[in-house]
N, C-alpha and C positions, 0 to 999 in steps of 0.2 A: 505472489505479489512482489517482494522481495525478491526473489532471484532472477527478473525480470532487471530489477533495476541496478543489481548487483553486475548481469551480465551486458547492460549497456554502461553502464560506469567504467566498467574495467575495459571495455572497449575501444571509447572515444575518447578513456583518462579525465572523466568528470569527478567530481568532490559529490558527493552528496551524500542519501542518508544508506542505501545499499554497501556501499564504501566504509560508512562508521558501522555500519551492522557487521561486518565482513571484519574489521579492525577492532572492534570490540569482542569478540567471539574469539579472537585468535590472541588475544591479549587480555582473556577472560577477566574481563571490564563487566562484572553481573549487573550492577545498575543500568550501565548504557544497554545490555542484552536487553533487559525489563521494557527499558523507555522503548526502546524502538519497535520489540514486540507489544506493546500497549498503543504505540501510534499507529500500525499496522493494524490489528485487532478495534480501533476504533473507525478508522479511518475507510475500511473495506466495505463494512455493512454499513457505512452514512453513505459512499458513492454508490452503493446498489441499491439502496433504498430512493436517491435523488436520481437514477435513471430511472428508476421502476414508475416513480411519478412522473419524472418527462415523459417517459412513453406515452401516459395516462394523460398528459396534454397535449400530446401531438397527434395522438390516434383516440378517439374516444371510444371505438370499439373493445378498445383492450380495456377491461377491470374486472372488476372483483365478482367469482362467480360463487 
């Protein structure tokens, strides 16, 4: 998830959170490691749980077997 946005950040020279993950790691900043592995770790299983229901409203064939 991260090094995804890691390798588009250093790319096009955006700021974002890949960048402070990347700048905190290397300036071993353990709190900002934490947060950003905590905002990753929440943030993965809420988007795949909110496609896993869009699917479930856009197909009703697809649930729970």
């Amino acid at each position: 998830l991260l090094s995804g946005a890691v390798l588009t950040e250093t790319i096009f020279n955006w700021p974002g959170l890949g960048r402070y993950a990347t700048t905190s790691v290397t300036s071993l900043d353990f709190p900002a490691v934490m947060g950003v592995t905590l905002v990753a770790a929440i943030v993965y299983p809420t988007v795949n749980t909110l496609v896993d229901i869009g699917y479930r409203v856009v197909d009703p064939r697809v649930g729970v077997e």
